[in-house]
Backbone bond lengths (Angstrom), bond angles and torsions (degrees), N, CA, C in turn:
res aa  C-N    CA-C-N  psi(-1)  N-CA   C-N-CA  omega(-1)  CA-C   N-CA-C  phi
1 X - - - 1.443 - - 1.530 108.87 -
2 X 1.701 115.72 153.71 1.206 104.45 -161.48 1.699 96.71 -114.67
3 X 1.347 110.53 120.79 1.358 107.99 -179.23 1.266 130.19 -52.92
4 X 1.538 116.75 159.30 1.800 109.42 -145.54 1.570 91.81 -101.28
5 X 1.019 91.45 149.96 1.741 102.99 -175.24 1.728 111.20 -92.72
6 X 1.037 119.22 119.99 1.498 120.12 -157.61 1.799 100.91 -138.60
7 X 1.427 101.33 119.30 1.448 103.28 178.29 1.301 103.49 -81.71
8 X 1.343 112.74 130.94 1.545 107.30 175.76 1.484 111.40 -124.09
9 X 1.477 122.14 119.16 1.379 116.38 -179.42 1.669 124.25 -74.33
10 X 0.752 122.76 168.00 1.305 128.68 173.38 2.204 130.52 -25.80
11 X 1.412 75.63 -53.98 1.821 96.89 158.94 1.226 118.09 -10.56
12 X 1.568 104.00 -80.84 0.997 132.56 179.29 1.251 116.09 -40.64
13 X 1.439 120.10 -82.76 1.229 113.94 166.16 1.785 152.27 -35.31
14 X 1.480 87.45 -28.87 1.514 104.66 157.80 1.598 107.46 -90.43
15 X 1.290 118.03 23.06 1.605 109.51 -162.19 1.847 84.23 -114.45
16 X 1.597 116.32 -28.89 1.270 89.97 -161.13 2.056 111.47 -84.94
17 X 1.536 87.75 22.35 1.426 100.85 179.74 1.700 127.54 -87.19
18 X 1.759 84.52 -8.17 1.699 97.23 -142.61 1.875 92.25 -103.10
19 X 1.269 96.61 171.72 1.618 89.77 -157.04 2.129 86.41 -87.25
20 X 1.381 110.49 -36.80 1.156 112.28 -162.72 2.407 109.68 -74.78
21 X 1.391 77.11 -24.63 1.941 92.80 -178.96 1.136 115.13 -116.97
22 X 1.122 129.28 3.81 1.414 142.00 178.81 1.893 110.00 -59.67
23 X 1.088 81.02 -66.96 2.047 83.33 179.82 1.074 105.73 -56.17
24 X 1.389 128.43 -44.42 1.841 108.74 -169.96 1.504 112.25 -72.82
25 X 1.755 114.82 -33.74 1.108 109.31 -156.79 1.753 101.76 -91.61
26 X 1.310 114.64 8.81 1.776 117.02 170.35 1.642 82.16 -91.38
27 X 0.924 123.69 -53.59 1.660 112.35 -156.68 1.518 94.47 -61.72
28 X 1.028 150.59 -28.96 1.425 155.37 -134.54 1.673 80.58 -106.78
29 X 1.091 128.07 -56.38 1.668 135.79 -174.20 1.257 116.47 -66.59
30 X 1.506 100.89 -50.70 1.850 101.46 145.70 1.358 117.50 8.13
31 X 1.742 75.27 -97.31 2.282 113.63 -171.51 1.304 97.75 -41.81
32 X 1.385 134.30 -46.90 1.657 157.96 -152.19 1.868 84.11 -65.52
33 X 1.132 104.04 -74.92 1.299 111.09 -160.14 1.909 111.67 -52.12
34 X 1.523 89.62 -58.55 1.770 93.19 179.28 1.651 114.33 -74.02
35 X 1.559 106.68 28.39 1.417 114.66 170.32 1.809 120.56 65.05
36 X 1.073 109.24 10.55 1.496 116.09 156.82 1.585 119.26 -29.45
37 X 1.410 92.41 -64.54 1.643 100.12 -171.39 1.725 94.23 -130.82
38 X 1.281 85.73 169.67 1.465 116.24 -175.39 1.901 111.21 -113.79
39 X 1.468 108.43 120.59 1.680 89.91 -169.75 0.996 103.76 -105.33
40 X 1.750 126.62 125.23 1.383 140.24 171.54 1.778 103.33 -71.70
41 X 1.093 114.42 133.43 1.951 110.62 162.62 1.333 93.32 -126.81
42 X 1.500 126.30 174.78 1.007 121.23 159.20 1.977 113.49 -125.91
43 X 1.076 140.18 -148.66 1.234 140.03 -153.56 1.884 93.13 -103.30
44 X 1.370 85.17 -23.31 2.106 87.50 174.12 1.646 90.89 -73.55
45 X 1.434 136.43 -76.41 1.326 126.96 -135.39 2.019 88.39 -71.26
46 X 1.360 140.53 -21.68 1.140 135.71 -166.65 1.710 96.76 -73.74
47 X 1.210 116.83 -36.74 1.174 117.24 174.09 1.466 139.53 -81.06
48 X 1.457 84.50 -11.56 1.884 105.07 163.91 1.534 123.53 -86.84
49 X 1.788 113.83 -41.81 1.302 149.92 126.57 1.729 111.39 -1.47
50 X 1.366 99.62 -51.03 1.574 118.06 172.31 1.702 125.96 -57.35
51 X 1.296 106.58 -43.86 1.682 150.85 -178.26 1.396 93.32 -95.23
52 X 1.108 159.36 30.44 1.445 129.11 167.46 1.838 108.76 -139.38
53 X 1.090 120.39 154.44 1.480 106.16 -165.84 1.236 144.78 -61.74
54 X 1.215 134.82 174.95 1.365 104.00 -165.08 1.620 128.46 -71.75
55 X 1.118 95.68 -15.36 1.576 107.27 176.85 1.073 98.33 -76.81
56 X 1.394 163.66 -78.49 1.278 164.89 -128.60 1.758 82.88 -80.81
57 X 1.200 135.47 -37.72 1.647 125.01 -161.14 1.787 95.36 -84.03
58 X 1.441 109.69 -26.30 1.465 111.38 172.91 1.714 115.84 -55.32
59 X 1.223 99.57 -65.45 0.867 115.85 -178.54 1.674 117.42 -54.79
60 X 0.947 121.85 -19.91 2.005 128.36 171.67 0.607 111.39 -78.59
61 X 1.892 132.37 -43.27 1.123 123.90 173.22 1.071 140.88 -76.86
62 X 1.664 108.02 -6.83 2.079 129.69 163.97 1.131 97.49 -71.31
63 X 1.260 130.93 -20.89 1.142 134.06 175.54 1.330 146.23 -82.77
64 X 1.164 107.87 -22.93 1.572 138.18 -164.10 1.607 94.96 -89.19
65 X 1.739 111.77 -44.27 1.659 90.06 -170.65 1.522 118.69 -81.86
66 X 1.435 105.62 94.53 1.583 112.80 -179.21 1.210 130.17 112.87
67 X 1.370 114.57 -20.52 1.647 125.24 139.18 1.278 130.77 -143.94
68 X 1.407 91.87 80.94 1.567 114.19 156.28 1.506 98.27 -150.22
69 X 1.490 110.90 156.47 1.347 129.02 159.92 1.628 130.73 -124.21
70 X 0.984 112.88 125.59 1.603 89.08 -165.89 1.617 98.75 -91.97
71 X 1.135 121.88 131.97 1.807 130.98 153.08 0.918 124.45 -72.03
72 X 1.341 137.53 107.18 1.311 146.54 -154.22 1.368 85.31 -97.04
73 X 2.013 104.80 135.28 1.607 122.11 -177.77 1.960 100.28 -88.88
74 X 1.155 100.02 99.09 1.360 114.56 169.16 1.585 120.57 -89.85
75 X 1.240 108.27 176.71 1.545 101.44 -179.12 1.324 124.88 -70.48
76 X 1.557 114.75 -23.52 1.378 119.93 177.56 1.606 104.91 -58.90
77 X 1.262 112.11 -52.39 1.649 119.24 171.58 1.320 118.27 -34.01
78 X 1.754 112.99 -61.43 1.267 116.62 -176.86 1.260 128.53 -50.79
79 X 1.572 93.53 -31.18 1.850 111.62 177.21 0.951 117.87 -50.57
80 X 1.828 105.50 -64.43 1.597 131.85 -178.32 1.481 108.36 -43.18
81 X 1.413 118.06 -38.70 2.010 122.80 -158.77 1.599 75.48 -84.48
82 X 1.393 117.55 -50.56 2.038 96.31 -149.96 1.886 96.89 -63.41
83 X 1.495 103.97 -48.18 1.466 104.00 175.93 1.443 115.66 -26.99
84 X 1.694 119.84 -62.87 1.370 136.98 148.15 1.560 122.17 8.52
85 X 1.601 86.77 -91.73 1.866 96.66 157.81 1.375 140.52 -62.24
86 X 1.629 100.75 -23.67 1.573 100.63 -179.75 1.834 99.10 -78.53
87 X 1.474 118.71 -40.12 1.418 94.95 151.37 0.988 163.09 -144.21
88 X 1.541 101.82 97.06 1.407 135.25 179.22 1.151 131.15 75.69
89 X 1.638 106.59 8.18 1.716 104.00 -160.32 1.460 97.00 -82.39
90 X 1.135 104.69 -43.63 2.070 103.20 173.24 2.079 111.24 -117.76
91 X 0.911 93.64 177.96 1.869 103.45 173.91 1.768 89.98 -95.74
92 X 1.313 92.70 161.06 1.223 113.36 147.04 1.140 130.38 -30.39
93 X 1.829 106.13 -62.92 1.870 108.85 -179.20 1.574 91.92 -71.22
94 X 1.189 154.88 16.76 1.491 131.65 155.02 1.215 113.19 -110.67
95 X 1.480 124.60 45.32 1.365 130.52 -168.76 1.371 128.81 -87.09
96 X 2.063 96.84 -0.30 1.388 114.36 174.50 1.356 105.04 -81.60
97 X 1.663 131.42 -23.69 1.121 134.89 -107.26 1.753 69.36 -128.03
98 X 1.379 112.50 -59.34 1.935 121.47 -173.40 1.877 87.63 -38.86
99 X 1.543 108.33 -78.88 1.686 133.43 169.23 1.816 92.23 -1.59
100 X 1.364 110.91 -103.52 1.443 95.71 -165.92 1.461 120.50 -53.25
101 X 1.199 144.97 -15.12 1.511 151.19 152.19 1.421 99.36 -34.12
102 X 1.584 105.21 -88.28 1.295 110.95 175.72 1.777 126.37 -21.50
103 X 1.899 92.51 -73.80 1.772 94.52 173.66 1.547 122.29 -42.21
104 X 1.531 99.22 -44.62 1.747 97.79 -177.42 1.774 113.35 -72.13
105 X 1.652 124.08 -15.78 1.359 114.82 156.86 1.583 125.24 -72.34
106 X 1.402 93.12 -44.74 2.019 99.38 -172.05 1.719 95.17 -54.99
107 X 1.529 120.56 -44.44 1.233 122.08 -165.17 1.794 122.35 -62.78
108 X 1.555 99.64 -14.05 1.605 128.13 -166.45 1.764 99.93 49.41
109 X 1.179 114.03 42.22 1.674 106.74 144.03 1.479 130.58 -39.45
110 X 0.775 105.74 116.81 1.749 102.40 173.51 1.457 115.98 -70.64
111 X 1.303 137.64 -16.27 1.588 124.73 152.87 1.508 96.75 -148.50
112 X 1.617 102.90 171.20 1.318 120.25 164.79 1.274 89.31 -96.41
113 X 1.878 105.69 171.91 1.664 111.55 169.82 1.654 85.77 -157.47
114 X 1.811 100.93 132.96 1.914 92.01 -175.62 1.615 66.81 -169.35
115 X 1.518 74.36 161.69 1.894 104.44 152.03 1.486 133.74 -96.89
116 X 1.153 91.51 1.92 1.443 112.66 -162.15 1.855 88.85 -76.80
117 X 1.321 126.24 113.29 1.532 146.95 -166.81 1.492 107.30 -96.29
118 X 1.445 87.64 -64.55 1.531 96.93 -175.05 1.929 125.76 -64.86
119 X 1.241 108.88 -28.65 1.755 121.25 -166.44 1.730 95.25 -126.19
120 X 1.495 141.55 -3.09 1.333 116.63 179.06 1.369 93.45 -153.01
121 X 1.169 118.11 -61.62 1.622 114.73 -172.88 1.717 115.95 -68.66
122 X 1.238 113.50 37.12 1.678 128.21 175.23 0.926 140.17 -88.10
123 X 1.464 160.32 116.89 1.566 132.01 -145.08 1.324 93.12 -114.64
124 X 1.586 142.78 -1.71 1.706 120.35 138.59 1.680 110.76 -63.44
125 X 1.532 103.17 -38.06 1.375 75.49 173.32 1.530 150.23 -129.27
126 X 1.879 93.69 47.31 1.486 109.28 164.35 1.403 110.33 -97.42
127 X 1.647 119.06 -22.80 1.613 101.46 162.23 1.097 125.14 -90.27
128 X 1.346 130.65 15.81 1.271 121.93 154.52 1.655 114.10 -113.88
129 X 1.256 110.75 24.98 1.718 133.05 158.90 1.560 107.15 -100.91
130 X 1.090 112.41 -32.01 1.368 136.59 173.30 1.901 105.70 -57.26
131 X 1.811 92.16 -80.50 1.444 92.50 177.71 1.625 126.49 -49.79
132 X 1.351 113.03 -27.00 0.684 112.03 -168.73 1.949 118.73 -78.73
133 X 1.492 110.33 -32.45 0.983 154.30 -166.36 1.836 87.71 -60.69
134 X 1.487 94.41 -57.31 2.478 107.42 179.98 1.323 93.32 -62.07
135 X 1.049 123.60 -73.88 1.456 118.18 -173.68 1.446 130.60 -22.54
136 X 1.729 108.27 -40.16 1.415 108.38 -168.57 1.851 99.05 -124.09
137 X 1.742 100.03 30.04 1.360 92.91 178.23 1.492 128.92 119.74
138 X 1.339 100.77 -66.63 1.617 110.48 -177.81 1.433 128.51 -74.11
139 X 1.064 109.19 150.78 1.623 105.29 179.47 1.134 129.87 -74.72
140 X 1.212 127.86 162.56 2.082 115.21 -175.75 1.071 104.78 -59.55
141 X 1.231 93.34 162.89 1.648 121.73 -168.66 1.986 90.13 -106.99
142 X 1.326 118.28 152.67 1.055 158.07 173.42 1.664 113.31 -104.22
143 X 1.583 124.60 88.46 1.406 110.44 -167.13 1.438 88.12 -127.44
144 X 1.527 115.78 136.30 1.396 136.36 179.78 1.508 119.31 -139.42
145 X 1.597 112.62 148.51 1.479 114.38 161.90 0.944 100.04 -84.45
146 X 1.780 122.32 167.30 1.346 130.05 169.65 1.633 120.38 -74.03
147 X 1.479 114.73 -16.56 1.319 115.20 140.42 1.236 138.88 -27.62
148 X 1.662 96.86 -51.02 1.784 107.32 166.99 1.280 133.82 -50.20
149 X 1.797 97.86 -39.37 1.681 123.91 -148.94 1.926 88.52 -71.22
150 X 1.251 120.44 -16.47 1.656 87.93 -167.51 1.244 147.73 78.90
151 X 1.880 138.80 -142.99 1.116 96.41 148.99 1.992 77.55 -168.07
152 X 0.889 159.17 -149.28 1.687 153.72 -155.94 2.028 82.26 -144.84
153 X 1.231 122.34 -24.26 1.315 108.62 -173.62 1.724 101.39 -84.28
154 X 1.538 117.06 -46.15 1.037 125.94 -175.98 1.635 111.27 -56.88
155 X 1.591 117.20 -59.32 1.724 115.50 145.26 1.714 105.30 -8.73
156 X 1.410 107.06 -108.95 1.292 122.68 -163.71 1.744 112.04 -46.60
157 X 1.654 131.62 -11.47 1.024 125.80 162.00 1.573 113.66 -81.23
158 X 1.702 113.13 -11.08 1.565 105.98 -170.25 1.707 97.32 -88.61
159 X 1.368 123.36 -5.22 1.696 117.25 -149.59 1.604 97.71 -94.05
């Protein structure tokens, strides 16, 4: 099976620090590690990545050799985020936030995974990331916390 390609923003990674996101987002790194998924970032989260502490920058770079990919923010992207804002799914000042949306569609990721509640992980506003997404082509997006993600042991303990 071919592991699922999952854009994961920044969140996350500062999440597996946090006392309240910590457990899901190690288990989520887990899957990461034994090749489950594949982690898309793009040139926004490398630059947030930049800004975040040193442990969380430790931790990206154990990471980076062999699952991570970086998505380079091209113009199709830029399109997709302003499209984004022009409608309504974010403002302007969340134009980092449209950015990885965007990267993780142009890239055809099969889900996002963040903590981010308020600006990505929203269900007003993944269907209208969604709608927006038909309009200019692409297929829905798949957006999850690592809460969601589960785990293949937890599966096989529910059967």
């Amino acid at each position: 099976m071919h592991p699922i390609r999952a854009y994961v923003d920044t969140s996350v990674f500062g999440g597996a620090f946090d006392e309240e996101f910590g457990e899901a987002s190690v288990a989520f790194f887990d899957r990461v590690r034994r090749r489950e998924f594949v982690v898309l970032v793009s040139s926004v989260s490398l630059d947030e990545m930049a800004a975040a502490p040193q442990k969380v920058r430790e931790m990206f770079a154990e990471l980076s050799a062999g699952h991570i990919m970086e998505v380079p923010v091209n113009d199709e992207i830029r399109e997709l985020a302003q499209a984004y804002i022009e409608a309504g799914v974010l403002s302007e000042r969340w134009r980092d936030d449209a950015t990885h949306v965007a990267a993780a569609t142009v890239a055809r990721a099969d889900l996002i995974v963040s903590w981010n509640f308020r600006h990505i992980v929203n269900f007003d506003r993944i269907r209208k990331v969604n709608g927006v997404n038909a309009l200019h082509g692409f297929p829905a997006l798949d957006i999850r916390s690592p809460l969601e993600m589960g785990s293949e042991n937890e599966i096989e303990q529910d059967l």
